[in-house]
N, CA, C and O atoms as a DFTB+ gen file, in Angstrom:
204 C
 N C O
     1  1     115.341     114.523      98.583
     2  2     114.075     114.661      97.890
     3  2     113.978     116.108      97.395
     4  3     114.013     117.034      98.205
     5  1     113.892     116.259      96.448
     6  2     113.667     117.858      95.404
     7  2     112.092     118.544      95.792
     8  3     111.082     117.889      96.048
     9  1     112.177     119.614      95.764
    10  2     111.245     120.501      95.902
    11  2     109.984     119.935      95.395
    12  3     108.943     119.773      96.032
    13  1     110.222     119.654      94.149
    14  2     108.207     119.135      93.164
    15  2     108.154     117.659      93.976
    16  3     107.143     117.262      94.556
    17  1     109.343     116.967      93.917
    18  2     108.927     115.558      95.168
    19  2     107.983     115.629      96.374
    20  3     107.061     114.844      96.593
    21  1     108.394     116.832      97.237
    22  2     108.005     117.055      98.315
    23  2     106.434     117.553      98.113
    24  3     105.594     117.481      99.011
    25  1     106.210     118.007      96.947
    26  2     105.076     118.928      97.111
    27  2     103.820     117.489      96.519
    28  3     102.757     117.189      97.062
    29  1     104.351     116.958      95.476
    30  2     103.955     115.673      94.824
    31  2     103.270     114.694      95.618
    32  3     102.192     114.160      95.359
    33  1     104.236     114.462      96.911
    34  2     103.807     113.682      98.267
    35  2     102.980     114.135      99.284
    36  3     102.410     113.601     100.236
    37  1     103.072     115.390      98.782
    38  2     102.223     116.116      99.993
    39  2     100.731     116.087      99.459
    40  3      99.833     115.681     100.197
    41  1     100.497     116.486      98.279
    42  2      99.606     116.848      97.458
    43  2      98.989     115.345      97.226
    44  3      97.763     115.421      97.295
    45  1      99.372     114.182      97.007
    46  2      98.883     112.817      97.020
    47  2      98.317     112.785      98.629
    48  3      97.092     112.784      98.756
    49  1      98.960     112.766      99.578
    50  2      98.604     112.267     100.824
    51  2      97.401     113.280     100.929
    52  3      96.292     112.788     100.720
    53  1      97.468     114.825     101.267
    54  2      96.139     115.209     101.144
    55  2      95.113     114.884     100.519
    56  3      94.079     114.879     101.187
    57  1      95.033     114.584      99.360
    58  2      94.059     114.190      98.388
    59  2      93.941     112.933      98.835
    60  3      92.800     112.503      98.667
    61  1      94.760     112.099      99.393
    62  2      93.770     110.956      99.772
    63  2      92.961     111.299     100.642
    64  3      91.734     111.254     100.562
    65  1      93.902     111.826     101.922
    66  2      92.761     112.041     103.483
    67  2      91.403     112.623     102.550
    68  3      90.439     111.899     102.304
    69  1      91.495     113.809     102.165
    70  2      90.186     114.417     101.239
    71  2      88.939     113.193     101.209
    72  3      87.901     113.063     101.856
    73  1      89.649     112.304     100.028
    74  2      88.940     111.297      99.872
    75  2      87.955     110.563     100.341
    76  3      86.798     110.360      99.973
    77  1      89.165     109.888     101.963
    78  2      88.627     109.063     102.958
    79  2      88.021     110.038     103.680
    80  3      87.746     109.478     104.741
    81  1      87.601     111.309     103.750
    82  2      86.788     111.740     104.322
    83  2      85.551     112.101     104.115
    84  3      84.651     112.263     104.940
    85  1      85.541     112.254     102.675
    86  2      84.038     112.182     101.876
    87  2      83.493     111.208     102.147
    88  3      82.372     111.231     102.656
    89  1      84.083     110.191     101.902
    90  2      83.565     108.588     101.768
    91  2      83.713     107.776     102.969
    92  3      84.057     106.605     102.807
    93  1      83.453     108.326     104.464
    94  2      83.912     108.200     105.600
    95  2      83.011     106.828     105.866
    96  3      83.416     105.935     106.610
    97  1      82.027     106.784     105.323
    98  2      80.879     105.330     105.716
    99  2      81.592     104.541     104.887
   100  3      82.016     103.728     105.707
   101  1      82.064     104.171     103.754
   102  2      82.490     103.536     103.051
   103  2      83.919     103.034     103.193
   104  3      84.477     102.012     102.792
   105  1      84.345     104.128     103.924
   106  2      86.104     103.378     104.637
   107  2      86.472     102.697     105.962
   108  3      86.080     102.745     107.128
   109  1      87.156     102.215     105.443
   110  2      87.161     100.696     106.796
   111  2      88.378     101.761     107.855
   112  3      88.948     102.744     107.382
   113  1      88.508     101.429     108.859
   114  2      89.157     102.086     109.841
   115  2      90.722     101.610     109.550
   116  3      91.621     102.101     110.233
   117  1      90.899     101.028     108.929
   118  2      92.531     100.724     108.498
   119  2      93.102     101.713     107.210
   120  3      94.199     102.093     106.802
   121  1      91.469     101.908     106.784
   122  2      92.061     102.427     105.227
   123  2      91.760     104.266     105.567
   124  3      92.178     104.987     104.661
   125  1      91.189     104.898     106.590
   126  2      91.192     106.078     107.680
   127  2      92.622     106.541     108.058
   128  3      93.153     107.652     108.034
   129  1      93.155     105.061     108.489
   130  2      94.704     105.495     109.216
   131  2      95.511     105.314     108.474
   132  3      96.482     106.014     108.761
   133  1      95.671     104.728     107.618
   134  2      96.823     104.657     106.853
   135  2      96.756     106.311     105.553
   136  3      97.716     107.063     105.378
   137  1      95.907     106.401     105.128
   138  2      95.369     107.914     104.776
   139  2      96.212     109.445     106.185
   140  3      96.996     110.372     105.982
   141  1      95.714     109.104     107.074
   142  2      96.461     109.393     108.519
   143  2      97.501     109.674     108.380
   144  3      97.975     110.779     108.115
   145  1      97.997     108.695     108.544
   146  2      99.784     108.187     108.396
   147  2     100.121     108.835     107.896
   148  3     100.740     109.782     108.381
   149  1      99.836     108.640     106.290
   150  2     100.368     109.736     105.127
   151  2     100.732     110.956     105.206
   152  3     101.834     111.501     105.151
   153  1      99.251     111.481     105.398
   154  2      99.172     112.788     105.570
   155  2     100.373     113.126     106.796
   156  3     101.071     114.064     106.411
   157  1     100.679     112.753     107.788
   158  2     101.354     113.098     109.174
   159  2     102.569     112.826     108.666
   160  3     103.358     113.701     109.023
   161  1     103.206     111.786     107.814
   162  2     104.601     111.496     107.362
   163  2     104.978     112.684     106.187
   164  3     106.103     113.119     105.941
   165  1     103.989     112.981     105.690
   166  2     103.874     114.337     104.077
   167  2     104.586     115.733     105.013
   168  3     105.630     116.361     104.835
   169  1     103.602     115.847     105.952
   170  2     104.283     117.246     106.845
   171  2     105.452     117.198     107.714
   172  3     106.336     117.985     108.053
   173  1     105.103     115.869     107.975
   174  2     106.644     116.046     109.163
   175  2     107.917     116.238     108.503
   176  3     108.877     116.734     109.092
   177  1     107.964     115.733     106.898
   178  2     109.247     115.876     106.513
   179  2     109.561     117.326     106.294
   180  3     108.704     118.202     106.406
   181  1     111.107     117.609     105.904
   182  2     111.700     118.968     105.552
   183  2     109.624     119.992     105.076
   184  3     108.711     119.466     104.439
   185  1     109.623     121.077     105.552
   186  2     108.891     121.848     104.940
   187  2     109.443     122.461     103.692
   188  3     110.621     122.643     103.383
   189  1     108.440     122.718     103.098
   190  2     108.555     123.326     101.363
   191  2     108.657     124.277     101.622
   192  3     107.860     124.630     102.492
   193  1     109.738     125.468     101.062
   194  2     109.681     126.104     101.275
   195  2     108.985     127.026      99.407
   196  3     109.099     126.692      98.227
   197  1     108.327     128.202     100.104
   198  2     107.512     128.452      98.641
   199  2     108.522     129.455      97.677
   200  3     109.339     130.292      98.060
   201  1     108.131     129.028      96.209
   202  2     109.263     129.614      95.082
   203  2     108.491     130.828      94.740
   204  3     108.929     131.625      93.911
């Protein structure tokens, strides 16, 4: 996975959690964790390193 990949995935998964956290009454507890997930699978991979 290339550098803008990594940052691409990272930058989607945050912006969701973001999301589901504004709208925390409005999200069902499946659609919380899978937001979760994301975010926790975005960081665990290789870190970015900055250009």
């Amino acid at each position: 996975m290339t550098q803008e990949e990594k940052i691409a995935t990272m930058t989607q998964a945050i912006t969701q959690a973001i999301y589901v956290m504004e709208h925390a009454f409005e999200s069902s507890p499946q659609t919380v964790e899978k937001a979760l997930q994301g975010l926790k699978k975005s960081i665990a991979d290789q870190p970015v390193k900055a250009v």
